[in-house]
N, CA, C and O of each residue as an XYZ file, in Angstrom:
528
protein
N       7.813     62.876      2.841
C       9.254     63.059      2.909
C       9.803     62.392      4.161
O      10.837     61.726      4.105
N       9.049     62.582      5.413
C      10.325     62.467      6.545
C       9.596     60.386      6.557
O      10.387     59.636      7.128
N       8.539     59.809      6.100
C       8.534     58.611      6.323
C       9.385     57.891      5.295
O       9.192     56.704      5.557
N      10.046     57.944      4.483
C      10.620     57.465      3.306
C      12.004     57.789      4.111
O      12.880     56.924      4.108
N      12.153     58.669      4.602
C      13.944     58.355      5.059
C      13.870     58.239      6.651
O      14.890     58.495      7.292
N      12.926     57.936      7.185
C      13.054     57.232      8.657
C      13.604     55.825      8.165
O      14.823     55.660      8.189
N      13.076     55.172      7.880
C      13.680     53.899      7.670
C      15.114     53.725      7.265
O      15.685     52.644      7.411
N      15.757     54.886      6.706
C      16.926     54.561      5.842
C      17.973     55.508      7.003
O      19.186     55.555      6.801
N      17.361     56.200      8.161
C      18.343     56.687      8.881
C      19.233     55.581     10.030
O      20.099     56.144     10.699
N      19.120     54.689     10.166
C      20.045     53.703     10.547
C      20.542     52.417      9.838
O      20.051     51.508      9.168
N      21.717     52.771     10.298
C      22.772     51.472      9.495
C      23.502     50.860     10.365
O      24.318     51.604     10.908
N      23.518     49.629     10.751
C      23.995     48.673     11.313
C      25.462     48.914     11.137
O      25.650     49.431     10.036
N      26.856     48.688     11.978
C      28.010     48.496     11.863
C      28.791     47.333     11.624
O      28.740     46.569     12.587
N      29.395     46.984     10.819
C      29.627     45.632     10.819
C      31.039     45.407      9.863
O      31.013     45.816      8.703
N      32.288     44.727     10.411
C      33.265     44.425      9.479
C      33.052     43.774      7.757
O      32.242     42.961      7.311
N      33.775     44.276      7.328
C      33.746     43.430      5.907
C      33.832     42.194      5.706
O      34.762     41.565      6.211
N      32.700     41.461      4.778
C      33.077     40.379      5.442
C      31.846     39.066      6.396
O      31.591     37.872      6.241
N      31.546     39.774      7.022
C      30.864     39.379      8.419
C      29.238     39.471      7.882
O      28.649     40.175      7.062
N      28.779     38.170      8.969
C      27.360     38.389      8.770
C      26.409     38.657     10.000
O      25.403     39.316     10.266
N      27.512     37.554     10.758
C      26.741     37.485     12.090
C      26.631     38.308     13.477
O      25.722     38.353     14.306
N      27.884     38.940     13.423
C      27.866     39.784     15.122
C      27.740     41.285     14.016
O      28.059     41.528     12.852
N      27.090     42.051     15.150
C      26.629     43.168     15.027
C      27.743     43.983     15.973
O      27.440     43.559     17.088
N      28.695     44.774     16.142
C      29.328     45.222     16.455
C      28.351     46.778     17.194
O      28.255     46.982     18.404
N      27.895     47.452     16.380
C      27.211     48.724     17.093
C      26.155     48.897     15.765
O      25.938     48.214     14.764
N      25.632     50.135     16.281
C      25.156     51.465     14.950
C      25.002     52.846     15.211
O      24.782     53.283     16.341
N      25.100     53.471     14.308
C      25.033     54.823     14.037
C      23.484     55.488     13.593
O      22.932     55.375     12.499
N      23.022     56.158     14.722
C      21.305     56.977     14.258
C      21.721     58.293     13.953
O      22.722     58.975     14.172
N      20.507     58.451     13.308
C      20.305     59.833     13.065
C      19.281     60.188     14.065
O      18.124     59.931     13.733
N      19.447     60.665     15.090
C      18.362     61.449     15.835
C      17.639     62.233     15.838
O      16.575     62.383     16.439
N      18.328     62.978     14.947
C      17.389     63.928     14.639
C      17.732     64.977     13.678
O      18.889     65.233     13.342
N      16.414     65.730     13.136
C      17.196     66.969     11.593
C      15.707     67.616     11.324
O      14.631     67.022     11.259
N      15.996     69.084     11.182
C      15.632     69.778     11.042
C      16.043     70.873      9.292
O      17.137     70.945      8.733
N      14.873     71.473      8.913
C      14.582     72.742      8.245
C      15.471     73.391      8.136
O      16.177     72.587      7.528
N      16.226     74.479      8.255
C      16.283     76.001      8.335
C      16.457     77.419      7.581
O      16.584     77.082      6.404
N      16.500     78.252      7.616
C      16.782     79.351      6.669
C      16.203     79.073      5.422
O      16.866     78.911      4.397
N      14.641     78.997      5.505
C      14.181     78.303      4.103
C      14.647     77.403      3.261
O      14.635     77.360      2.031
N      15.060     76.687      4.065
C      15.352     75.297      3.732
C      16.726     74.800      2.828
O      16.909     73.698      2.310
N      17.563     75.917      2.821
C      18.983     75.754      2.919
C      19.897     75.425      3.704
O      21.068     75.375      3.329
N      19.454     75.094      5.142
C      20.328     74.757      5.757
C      19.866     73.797      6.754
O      18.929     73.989      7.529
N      20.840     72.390      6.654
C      20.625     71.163      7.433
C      20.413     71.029      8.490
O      21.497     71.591      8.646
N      20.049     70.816      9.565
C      20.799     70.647     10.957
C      20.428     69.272     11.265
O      19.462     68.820     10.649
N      21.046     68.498     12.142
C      21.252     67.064     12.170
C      21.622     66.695     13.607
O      22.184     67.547     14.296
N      21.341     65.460     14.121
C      22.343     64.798     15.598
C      22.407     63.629     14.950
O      21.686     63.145     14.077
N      23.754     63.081     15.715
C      23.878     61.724     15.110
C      24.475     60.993     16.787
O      25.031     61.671     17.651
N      24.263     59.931     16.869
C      24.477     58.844     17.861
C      24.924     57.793     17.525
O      24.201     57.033     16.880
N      26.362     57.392     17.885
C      27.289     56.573     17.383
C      27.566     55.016     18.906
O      28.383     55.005     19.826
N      26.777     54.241     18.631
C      27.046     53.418     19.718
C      27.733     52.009     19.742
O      27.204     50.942     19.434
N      28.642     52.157     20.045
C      29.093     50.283     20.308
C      28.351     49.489     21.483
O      27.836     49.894     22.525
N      28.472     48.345     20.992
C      28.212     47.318     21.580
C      29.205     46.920     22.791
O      30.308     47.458     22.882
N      28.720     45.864     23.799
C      29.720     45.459     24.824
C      30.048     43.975     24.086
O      29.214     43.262     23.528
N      31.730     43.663     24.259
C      31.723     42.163     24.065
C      33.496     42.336     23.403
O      34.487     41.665     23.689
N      33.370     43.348     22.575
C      34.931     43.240     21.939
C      35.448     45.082     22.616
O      34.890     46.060     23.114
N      37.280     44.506     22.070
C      37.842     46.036     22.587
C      38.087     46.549     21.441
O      38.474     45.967     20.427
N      37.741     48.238     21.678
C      37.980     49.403     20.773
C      38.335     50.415     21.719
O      38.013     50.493     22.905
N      39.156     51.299     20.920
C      39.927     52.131     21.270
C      39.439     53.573     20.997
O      39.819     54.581     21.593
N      38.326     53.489     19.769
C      38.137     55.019     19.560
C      37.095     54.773     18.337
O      37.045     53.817     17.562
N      36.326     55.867     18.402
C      34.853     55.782     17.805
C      34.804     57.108     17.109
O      34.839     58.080     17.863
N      34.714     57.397     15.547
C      34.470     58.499     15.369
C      33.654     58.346     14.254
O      33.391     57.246     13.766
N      33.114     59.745     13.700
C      32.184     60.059     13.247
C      32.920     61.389     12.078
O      33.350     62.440     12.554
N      32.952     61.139     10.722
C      33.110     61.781      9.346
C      31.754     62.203      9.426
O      30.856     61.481      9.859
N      31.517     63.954      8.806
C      30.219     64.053      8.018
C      30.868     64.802      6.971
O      31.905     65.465      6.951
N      29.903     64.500      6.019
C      29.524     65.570      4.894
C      28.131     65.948      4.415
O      27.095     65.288      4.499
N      28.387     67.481      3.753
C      27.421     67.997      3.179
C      27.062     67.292      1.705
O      27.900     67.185      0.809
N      25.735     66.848      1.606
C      25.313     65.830     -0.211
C      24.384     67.015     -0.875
O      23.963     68.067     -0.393
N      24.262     66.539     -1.920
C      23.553     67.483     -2.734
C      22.776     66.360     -3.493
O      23.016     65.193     -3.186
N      21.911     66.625     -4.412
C      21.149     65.517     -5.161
C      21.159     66.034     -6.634
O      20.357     66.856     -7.076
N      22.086     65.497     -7.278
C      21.975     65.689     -8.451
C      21.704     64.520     -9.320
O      22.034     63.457     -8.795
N      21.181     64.426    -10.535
C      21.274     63.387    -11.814
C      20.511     62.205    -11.108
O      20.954     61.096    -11.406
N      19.646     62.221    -10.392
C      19.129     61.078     -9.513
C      19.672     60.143     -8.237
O      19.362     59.066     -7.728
N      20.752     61.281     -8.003
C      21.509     60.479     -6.720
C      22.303     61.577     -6.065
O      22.465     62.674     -6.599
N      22.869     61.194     -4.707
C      23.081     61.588     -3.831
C      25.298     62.167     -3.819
O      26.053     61.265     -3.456
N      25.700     63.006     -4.056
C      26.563     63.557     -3.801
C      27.363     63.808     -2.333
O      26.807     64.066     -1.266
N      28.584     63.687     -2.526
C      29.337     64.900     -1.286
C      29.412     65.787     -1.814
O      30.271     65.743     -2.694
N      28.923     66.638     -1.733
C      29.478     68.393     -1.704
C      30.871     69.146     -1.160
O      31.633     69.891     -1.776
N      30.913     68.736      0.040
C      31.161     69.390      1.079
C      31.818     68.426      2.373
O      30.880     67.798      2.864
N      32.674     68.216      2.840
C      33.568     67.434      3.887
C      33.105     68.648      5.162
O      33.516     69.785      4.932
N      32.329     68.463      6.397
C      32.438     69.316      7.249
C      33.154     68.998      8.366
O      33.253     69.852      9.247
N      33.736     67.806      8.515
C      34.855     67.308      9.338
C      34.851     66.361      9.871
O      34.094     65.467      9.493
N      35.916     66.138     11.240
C      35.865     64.458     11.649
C      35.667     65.244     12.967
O      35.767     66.427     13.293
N      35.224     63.653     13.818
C      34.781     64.367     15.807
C      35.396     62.519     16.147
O      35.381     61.887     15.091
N      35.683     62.013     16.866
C      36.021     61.029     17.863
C      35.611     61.203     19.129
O      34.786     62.104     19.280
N      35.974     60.554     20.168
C      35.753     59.954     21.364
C      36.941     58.486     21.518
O      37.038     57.487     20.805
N      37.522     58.799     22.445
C      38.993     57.651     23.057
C      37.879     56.938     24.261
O      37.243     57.425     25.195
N      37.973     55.994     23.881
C      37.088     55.411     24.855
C      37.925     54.025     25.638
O      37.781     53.848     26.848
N      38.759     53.136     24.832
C      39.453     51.920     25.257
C      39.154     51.163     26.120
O      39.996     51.031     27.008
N      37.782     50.307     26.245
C      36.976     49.839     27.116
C      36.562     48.602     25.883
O      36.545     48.866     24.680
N      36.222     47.143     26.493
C      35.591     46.028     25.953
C      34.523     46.205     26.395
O      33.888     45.196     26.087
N      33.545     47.230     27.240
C      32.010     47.396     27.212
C      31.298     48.202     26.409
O      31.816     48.522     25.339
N      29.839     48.751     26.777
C      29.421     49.364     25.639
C      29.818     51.081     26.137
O      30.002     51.501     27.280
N      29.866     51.892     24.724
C      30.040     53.006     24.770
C      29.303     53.966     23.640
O      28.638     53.145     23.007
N      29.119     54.972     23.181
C      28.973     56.233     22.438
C      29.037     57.659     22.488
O      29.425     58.326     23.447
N      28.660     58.043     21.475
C      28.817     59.197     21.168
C      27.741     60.405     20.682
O      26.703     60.026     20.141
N      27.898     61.403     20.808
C      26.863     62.070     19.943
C      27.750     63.099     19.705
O      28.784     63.448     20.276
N      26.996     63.619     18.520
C      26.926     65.480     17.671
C      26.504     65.171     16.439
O      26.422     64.369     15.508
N      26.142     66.854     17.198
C      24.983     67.593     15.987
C      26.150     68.340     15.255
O      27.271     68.664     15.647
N      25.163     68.590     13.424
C      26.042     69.149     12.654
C      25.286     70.064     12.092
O      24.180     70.384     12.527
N      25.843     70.563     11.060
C      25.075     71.542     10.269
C      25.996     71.484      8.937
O      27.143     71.063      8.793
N      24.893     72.180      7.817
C      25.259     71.961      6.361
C      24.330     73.183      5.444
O      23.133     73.109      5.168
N      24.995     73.956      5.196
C      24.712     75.141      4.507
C      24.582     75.201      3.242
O      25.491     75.829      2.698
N      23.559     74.660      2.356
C      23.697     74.211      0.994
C      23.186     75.656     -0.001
O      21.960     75.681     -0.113
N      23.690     76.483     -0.508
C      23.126     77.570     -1.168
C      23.101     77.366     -2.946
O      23.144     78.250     -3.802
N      23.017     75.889     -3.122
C      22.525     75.432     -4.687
C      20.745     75.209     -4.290
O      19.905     75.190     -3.391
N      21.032     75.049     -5.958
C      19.381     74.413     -5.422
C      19.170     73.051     -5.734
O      19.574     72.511     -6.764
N      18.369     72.362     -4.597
C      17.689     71.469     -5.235
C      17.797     70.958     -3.501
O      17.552     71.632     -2.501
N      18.179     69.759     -3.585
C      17.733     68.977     -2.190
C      19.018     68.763     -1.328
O      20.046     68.461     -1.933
N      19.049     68.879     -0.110
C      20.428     68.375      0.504
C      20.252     67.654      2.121
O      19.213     67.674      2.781
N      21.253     67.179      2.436
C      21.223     66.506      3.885
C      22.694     66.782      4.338
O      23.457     67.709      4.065
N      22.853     65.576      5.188
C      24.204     65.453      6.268
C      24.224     63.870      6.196
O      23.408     63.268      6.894
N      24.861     63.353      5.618
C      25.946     62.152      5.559
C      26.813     61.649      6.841
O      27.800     62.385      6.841
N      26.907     60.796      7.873
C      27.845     60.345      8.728
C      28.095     58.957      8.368
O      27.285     58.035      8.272
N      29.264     58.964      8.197
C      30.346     57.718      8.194
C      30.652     57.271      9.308
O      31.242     58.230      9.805
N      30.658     56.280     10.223
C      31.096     56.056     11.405
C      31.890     54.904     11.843
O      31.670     53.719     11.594
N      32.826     55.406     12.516
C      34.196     54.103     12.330
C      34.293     53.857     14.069
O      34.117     54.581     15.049
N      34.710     52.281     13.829
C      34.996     51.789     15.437
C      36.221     51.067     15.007
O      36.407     50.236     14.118
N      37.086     51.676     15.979
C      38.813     51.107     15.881
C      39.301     50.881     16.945
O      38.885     51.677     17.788
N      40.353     49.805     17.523
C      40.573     49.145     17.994
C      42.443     49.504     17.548
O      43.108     49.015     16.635
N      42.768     50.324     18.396
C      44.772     51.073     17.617
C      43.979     51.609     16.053
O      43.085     52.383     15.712
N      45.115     50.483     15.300
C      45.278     51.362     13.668
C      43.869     50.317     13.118
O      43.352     50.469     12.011
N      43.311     49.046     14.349
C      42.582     48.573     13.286
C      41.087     48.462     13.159
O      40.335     48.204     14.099
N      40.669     48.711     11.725
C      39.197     49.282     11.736
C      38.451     47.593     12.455
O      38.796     46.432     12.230
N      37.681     47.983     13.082
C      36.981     46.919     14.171
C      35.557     46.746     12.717
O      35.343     45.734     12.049
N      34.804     48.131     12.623
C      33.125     47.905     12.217
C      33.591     49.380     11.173
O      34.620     50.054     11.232
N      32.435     49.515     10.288
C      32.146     51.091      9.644
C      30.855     50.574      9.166
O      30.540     49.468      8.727
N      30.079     51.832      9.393
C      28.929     52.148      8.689
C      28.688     53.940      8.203
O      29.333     54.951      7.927
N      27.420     53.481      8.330
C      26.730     55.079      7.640
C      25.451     55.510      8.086
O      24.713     54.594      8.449
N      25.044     56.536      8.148
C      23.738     57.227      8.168
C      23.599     58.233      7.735
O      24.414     59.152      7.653
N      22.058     58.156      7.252
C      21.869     60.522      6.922
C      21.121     61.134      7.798
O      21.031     60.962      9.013
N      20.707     61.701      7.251
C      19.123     62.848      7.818
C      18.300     62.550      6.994
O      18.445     61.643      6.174
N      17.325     63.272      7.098
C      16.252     63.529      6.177
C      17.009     64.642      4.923
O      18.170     65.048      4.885
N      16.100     64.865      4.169
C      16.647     66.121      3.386
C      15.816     67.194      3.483
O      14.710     67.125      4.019
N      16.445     68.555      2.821
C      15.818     69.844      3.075
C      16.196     70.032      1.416
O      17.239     69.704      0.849
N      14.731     70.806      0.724
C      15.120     71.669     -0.457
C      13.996     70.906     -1.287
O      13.798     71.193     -2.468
């Protein structure tokens, strides 16, 4: 289980579009078990790069579920930012949690956006491992 989604816990950030500059990425640091295995716990680390300006870095999660052979939102557990407005490098962290009381398998989902005012600079994604 946890070698099959090490590999898939980081995702590169990068505009639409684009091939060549790498703007930042988003890890999963780390995730854990709990309550017999209903409940997620997760860190995530959201980092830009130095070279362009952004204004603010945040981080969407949700709770997934695994149904029909694929991966669901369940559950929206909220948004977190950081105002940073600096052309060097910067990030972020938090941990989340995800309380899944179906059965079958679940994780923690982060979306992670780098903006620059109203305009999206990079977005990516990462998970956890899963529990269930």
């Amino acid at each position: 289980m946890l070698s099959t989604t090490v590999a898939l816990a980081l995702a590169m950030l990068m505009p639409a579009g684009a091939t060549a500059t790498t703007y930042g990425k988003i890890t999963n640091t780390s995730w854990s078990c709990k309550n017999s295995g209903n409940k997620v716990v997760a860190a995530f680390k959201l980092t830009k790069y130095s070279g362009f300006h952004a204004t603010k870095l945040i981080m969407d999660a949700y709770g997934q579920g695994f149904y029909s052979g694929g991966w669901s939102n369940d559950y929206y557990i909220g948004r977190w930012y950081a105002n940073i407005n600096t052309n060097g490098a910067a990030y972020m962290t938090q941990s989340f949690y995800y309380i899944d009381n179906q059965s079958g398998s679940s994780r923690i989902k982060v979306v992670a956006t780098i903006k620059n005012g109203s305009t999206t600079v990079a977005k990516g994604n990462a998970h956890s491992g899963y529990c269930g």
